[in-house]
C-alpha positions as CSV (number, residue, x, y, z in Angstrom):
1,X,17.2,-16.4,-4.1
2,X,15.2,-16.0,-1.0
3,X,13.1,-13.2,-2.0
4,X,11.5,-15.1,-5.2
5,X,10.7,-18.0,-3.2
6,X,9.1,-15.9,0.1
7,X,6.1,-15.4,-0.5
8,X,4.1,-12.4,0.8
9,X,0.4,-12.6,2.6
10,X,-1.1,-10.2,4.6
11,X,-3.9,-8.9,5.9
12,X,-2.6,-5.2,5.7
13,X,-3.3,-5.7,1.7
14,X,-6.8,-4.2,0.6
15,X,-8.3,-4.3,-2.9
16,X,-8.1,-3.2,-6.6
17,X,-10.7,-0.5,-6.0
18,X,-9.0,0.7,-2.7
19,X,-5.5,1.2,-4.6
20,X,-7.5,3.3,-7.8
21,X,-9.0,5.2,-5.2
22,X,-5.5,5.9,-3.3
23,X,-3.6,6.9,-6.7
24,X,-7.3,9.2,-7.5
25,X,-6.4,11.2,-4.0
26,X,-2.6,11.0,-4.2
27,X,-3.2,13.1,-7.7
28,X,-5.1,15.1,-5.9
29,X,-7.9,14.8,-8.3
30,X,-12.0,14.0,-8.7
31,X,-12.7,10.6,-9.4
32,X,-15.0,11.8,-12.5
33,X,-11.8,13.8,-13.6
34,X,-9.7,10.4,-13.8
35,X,-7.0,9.9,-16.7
36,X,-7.3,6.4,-17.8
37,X,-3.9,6.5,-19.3
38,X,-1.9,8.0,-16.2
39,X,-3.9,6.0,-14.0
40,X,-3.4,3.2,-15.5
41,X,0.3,3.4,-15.5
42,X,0.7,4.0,-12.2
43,X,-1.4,0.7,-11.4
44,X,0.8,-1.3,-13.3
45,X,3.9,0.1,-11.6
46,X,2.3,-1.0,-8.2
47,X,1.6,-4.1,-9.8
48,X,5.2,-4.9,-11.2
49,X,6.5,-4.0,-7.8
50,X,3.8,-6.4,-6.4
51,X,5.3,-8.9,-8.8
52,X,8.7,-8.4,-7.7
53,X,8.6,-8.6,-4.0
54,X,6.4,-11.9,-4.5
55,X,3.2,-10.4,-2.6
56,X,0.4,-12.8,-3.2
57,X,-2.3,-10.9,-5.2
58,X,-5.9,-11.5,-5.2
59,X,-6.7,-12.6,-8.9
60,X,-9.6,-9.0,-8.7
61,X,-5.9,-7.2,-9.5
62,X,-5.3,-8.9,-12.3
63,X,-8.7,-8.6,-13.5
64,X,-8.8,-4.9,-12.2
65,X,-4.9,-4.7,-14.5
66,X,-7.0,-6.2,-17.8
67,X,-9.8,-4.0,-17.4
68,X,-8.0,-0.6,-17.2
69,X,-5.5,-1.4,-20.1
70,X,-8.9,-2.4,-22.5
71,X,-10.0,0.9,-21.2
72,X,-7.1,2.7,-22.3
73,X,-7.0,1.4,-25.9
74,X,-10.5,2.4,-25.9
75,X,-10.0,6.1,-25.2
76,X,-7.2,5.9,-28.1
77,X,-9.3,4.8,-30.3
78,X,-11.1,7.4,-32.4
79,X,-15.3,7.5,-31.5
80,X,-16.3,5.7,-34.8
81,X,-13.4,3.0,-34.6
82,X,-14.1,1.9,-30.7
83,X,-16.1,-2.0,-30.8
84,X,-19.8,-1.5,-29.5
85,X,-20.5,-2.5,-25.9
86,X,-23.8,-3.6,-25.4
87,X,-24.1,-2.2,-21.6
88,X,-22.9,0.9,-22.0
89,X,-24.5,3.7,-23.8
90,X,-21.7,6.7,-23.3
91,X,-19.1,7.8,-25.9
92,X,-16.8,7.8,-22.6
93,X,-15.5,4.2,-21.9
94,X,-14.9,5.6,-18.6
95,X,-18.0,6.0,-16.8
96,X,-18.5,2.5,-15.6
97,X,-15.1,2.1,-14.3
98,X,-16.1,5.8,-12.6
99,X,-19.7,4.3,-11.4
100,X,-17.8,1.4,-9.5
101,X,-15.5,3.9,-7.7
102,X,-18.3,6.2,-6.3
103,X,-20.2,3.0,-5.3
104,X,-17.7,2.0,-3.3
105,X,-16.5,4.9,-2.3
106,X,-19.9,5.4,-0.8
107,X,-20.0,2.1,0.6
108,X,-16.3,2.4,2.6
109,X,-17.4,6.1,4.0
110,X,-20.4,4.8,5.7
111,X,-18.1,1.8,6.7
112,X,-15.5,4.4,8.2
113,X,-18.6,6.1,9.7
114,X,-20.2,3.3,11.1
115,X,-16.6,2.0,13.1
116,X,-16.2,5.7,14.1
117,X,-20.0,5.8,16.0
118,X,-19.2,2.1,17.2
119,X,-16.1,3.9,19.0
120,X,-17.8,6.7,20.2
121,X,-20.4,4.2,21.5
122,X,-18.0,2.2,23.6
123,X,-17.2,4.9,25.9
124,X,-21.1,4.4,27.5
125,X,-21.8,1.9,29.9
126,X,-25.1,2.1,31.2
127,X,-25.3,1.2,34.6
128,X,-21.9,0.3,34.9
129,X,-19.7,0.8,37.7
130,X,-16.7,3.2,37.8
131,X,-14.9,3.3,34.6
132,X,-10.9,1.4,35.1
133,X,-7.7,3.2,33.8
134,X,-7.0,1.5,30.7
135,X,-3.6,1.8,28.6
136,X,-3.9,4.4,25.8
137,X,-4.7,3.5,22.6
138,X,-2.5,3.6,19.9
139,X,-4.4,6.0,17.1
140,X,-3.8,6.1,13.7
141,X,-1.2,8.7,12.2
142,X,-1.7,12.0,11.2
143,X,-1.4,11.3,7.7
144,X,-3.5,7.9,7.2
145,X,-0.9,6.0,6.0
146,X,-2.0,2.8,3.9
147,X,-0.2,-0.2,2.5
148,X,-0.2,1.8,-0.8
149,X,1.8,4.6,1.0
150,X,4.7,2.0,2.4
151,X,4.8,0.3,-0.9
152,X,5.2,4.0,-2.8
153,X,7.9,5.2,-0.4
154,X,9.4,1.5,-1.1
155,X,9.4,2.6,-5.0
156,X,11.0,5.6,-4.2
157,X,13.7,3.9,-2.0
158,X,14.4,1.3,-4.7
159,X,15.1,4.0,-7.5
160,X,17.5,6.0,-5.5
161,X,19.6,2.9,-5.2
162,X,19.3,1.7,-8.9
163,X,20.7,5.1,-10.0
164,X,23.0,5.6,-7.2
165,X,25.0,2.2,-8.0
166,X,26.0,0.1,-10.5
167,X,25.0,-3.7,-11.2
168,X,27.5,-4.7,-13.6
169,X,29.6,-6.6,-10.9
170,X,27.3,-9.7,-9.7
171,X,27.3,-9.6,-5.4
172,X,26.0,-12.8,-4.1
173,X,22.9,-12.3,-2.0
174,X,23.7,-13.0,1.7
175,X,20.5,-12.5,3.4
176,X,17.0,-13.7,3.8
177,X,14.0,-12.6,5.0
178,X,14.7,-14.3,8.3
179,X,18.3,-12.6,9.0
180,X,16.5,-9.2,8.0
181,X,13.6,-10.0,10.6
182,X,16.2,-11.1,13.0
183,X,18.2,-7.8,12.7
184,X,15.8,-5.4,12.4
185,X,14.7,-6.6,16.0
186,X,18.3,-6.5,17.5
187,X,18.5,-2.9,16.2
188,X,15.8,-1.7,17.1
189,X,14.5,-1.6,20.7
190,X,11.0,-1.5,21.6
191,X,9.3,1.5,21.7
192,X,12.4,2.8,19.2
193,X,11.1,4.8,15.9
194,X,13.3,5.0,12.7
195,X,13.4,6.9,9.4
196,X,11.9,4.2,7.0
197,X,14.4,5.4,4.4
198,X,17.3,4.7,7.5
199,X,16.4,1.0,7.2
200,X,18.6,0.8,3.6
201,X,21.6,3.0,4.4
202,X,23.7,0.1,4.6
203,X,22.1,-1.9,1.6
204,X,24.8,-3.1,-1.0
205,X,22.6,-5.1,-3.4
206,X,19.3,-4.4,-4.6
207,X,18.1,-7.9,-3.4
208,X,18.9,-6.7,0.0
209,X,17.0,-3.9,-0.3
210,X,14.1,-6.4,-1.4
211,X,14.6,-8.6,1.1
212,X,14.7,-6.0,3.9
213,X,11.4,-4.5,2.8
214,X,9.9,-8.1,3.1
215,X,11.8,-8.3,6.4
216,X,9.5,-5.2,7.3
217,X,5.9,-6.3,6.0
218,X,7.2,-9.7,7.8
219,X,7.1,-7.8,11.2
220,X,4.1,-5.4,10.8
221,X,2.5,-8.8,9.9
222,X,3.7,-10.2,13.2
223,X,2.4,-7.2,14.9
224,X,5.9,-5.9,16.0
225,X,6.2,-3.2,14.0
226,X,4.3,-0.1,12.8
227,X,4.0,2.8,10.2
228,X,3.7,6.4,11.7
229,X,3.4,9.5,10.5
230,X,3.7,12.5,12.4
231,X,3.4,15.5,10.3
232,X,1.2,15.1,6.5
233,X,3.5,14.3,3.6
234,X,6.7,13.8,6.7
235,X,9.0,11.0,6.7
236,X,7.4,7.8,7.2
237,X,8.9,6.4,10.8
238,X,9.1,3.0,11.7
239,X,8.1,2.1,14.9
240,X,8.8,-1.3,17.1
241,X,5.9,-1.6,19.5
242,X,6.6,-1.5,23.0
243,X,4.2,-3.8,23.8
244,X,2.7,-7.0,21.7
């Protein structure tokens, strides 16, 4: 099958400590109010759907994966029955894991900061002559969609299908990645914006659906497409840039 032998790499991907940090502010909650067990679970479900669309993880989320679940049996455990850690002198075997996320935390503010002055800063030219129309440029949507965002809504796609159709008849796969590239560009024109959930109305298989998610990171990847979102918590649009 096409979609276990394609194998996913992008640049779009960010770390172990970006995705805690995304399910932390999807909940909606503090980081020093984390629950190790729901948290957890909910970064294993990214990973399994990680797993099954072949994206090529950095071994930190594995590591990251291993770490969480030894935290989890740790808060299980009563006080007197947990194992002795040498570098760590709290009865909560979360506070570390909690120290690494407001250190970085810190660290990607002042990053964000930093490429926010540096734009401000390229609008003065000192001693410059006068200032050529340039083409707008694109800014990020409203809702500052990540790669954890398109990955969720592909989660929720996937389990609308499951439940909406049965798998006990087998349906040979008839698509790769590279027929899902190909139509996705013939359908959409540039500068043409679709529902993301649109893109599997017409799936029959749940490979397909697979295969035309990958088709989609495939094109973002080649810079042809990209994620918008107009309103906060709206439908996630597709876009095909006009230009490349």
């Amino acid at each position: 099958m096409e979609e276990t032998e394609y194998k996913v790499k992008l640049d779009i991907f960010e770390g172990p400590l970006d995705l805690l940090l995304y399910l932390i502010k999807r909940e909606e909650l503090d980081i020093t109010e984390v629950s190790i067990e729901k948290i957890t679970r909910q970064y294993l479900d990214y990973i399994e759907t990680f797993r099954m669309l072949n994206i090529d993880l950095a071994s930190e989320f594995i590591v990251m994966a291993a770490n969480l679940i030894y935290l989890k049996s740790r808060t299980l455990l009563p006080k007197q029955e947990r194992p002795p850690e040498e570098d760590i002198d709290e009865d909560d075997p979360r506070w570390e894991l909690i120290r690494q996320l407001i250190e970085y935390k810190k660290f990607k503010d002042a990053a964000s900061y930093l490429s926010i002055r540096e734009q401000e800063q390229e609008d003065y030219f000192p001693h410059s002559p006068e200032k050529p129309e340039l083409p707008p440029v694109e800014t990020d949507p409203v809702g500052e969609l990540s790669i954890f965002d398109l990955i969720q809504a592909f989660q929720k796609v996937l389990k609308r299908f499951e439940a909406a159709h049965d798998f006990g008849q087998i349906v040979d796969d008839r698509y790769t990645v590279s027929d899902k590239v190909e139509y996705l560009l013939a359908e959409m024109r540039p500068g043409q914006s679709r529902r993301f959930q649109s893109l599997f109305e017409n799936a029959t298989t749940k490979s397909e659906v697979i295969v035309t998610f990958l088709a989609v990171l495939e094109l973002m990847k080649m810079n042809q497409f990209r994620v918008r979102q107009d309103l906060l918590l709206g439908d996630i649009e597709i876009e095909r840039r006009a230009t490349v």
